[in-house]
C-alpha positions, 0 to 999 in steps of 0.5 A, a space after each residue: 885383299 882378304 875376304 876375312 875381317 881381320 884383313 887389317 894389319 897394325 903397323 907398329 910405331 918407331 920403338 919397341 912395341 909390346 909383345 904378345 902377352 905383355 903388360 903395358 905400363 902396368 895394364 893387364 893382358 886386356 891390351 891397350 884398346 881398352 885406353 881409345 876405348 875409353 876415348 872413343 866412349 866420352 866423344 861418344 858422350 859429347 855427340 848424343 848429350 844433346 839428343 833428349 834435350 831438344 824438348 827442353 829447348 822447345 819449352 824453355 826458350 821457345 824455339 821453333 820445332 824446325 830450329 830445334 832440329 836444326 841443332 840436332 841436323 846441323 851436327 852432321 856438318 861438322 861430323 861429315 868433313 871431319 870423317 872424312 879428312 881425319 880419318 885419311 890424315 891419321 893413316 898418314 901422321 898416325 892416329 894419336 895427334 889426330 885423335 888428340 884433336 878430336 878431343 879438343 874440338 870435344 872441350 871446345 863443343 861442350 863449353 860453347 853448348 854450356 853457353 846455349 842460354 845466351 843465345 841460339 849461335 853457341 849452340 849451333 857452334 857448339 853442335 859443329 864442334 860436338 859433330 867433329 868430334 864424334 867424326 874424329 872418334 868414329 874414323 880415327 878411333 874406331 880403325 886405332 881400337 881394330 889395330 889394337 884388337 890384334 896382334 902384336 898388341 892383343 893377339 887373343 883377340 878373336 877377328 871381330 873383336 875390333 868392330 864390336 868394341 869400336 861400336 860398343 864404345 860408340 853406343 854405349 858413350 851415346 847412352 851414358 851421354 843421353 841418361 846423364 843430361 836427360 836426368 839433369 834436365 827432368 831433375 836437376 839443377 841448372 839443365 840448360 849447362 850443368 850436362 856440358 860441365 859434366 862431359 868436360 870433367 870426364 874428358 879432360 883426363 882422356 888427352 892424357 890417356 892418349 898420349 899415352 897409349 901406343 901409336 898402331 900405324 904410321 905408314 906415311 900415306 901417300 907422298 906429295 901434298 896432304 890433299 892427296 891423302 884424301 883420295 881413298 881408292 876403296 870407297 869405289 869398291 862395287 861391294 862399298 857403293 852397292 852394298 854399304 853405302 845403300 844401307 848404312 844410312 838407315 842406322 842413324 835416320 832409324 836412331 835420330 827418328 826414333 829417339 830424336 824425332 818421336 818425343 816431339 810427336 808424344 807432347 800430349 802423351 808424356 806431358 811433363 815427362 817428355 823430357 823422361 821418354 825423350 831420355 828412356 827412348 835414347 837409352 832404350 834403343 842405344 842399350 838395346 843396341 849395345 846387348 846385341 853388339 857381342 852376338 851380332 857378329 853371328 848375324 853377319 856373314 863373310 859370304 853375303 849382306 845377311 846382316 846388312 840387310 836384316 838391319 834395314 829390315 828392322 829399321 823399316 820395321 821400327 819406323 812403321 812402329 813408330 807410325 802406330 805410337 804417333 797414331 795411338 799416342 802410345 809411350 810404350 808403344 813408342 819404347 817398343 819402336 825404339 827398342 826395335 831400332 835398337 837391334 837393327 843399329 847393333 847389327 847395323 854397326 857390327 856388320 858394317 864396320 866388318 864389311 868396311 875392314 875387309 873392303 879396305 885392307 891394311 892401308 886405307 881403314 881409317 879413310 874408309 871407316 870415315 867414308 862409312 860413317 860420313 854416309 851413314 850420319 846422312 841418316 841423322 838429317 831425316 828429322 829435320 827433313 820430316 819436321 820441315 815438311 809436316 807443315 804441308 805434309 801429314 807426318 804418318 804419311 811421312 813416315 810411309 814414305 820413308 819407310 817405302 825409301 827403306 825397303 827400296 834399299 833392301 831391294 837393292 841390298 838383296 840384288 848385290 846380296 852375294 856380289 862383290 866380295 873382295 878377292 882373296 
């Protein structure tokens, strides 16, 4: 198994593919990752709309605090499962049909979310939904946008090209999806439904763009029954277990705390406006992640965790951040600690996913890719933990042992920092 990160090699479908240099239907010689993409971005879109309206719920329907971060927790139920089974069924019966359905289960999200006001049930489903989207588009989406980013579709791609365009899709949908319903609901009409009609429009067009991109891989998987297809040998990888799997839950916990959990805390600070801090500190750390993607790769390294461990450092960072912004009641100081969060999330995600195709190899990306971002999203359940144990708890002192739990994960991190490279 190589140590490069291109290690993973596209398997073209049945019929003639394109060649090197070639336009497909028309397209310019950008290549036909610019299609899932696109995809990609508006399942993107659907997972975070929901993050700068948890306030909003708060106000206007008056549910608990708890409740509240329910919904945002509960959508890693429906992302975990779906990371892992659409992910290994893609390498099996290729990644279109399976990515087609996480564009369903994306209309069916958003139109049950749109129901929120008749009752807390249609946004708790809504969220599962909108979860297995994002797991479809994370673990299906992101291995077919790597496949195309290399030849024989896109053979001037440089080795990185896939990661950093699969995670930009990914960041920059959750912030286009955050700033559109974050503005509906300071300004516009109808908060409560009007974002979720918004999202249906723009992804309606895409089951049509997928059906027309090109099939990268469809080996057929492991013979047998289907349930054998989940079995994804390199998630026991030494390099996985002890390097990936200590530190990429801190991407989300650094995300959903940053821009989920810290507008609750800011109430008395942003008054009115906490529904435009909740959307500037969603966007600030997603754009800020975005900027870094393109140079993150400089960050990573093929020799050690160099970019893995920065990654948690700065989350550490940004979390004791945010502790002051809680203490001060500091909105700009909460600003900063997302922007602090932000660079940690784009080298997080580069370096992680990198870290996962040079692990997996040409036959399990996809399964593996989903594996990474099941344990990563775990990271997404932290506000509600937090928020369930500030009754009896102080949140600052919270948020030190929190930040303790980062810098054990470094510690382990820098251990197996040079260990378990895989094999040339």
């Amino acid at each position: 198994m190589s140590v490069d990160t291109g290690a993973t090699q596209a398997v073209p479908s049945a019929g003639p593919g394109p060649t090197p240099g070639s336009r497909l239907g028309g397209r310019a010689a950008r290549g036909p990752w610019i299609l899932i993409w696109g995809a990609v971005f508006v399942c993107s879109w659907g997972g975070n709309q929901f993050s700068p309206l948890l306030l909003m719920y708060e106000d206007r329907q008056h549910y608990s605090s708890v409740l509240v971060n329910a919904f945002l927790g509960v959508y890693v139920l429906g992302l975990a499962p779906a990371l892992l089974v659409a992910g290994s069924l893609s390498d099996r019966h290729g990644r279109k049909p399976v990515l087609l359905a996480g564009l369903g289960a994306a209309l069916v999200g958003s139109s049950l979310l749109a129901l929120g006001p008749f009752g807390p049930e249609f946004l708790l489903v809504g969220r599962l939904f909108s979860g297995a989207t994002v797991g479809v588009a994370m673990a299906v989406g992101n291995s077919w946008i790597k496949e195309l980013s290399q030849a024989p579709f896109d053979p001037g791609a440089d080795r990185a090209a896939g990661a950093r365009r699969a995670s930009l899709a990914f960041t920059l949908g959750s912030g286009s999806g955050a700033l559109v319903a974050g503005l509906i609901a300071q300004w516009g009409p109808i908060p409560e439904v009007l974002p979720f009609v918004i999202h249906l429009l723009v992804t309606i067009p895409f089951v049509v763009v997928v059906l027309r991109a090109p099939e990268s891989h469809r080996s057929g998987g492991v013979s047998g029954p289907w349930w054998r297809q989940l079995r994804i040998p390199t998630a026991s990888h030494r390099r996985f277990v002890r390097v990936v799997v200590v530190s990429c839950p801190w991407i989300f916990a650094g995300a959903a705390i940053g821009y989920g959990y810290l507008p609750t805390q800011l109430r008395a600070a942003t008054g009115s406006w906490g529904l435009v801090f909740a959307t500037a500190a969603t966007v600030t750390a997603l754009g800020v992640s975005s900027a870094l993607q393109p140079v993150a790769r400089r960050i990573h390294s093929a020799t050690s965790a160099r970019g893995l461990a920065v990654m948690v450092g700065l989350i550490a960072a940004g979390l004791g951040v945010v502790i002051v912004a809680i203490s001060l009641q500091s909105v700009w100081i909460g600003l900063a600690a997302n922007v602090v969060i932000g660079l940690g999330m784009g080298i997080g995600l580069v370096s992680g996913l990198q870290e996962v195709q040079r692990i997996a190899g040409s036959a399990g990306l996809a399964g593996l890719t989903g594996v990474f971002y099941a344990v990563a999203y775990v990271g997404f359940l932290a506000p509600l933990a937090i928020a369930a144990l500030s009754a009896i708890v102080p949140v600052t002192l919270i948020l030190l042992i929190v930040i303790g739990l980062a810098l054990v994960s470094l510690a382990l991190v820098l251990v197996s920092f040079r260990k378990h490279l895989p094999a040339a």
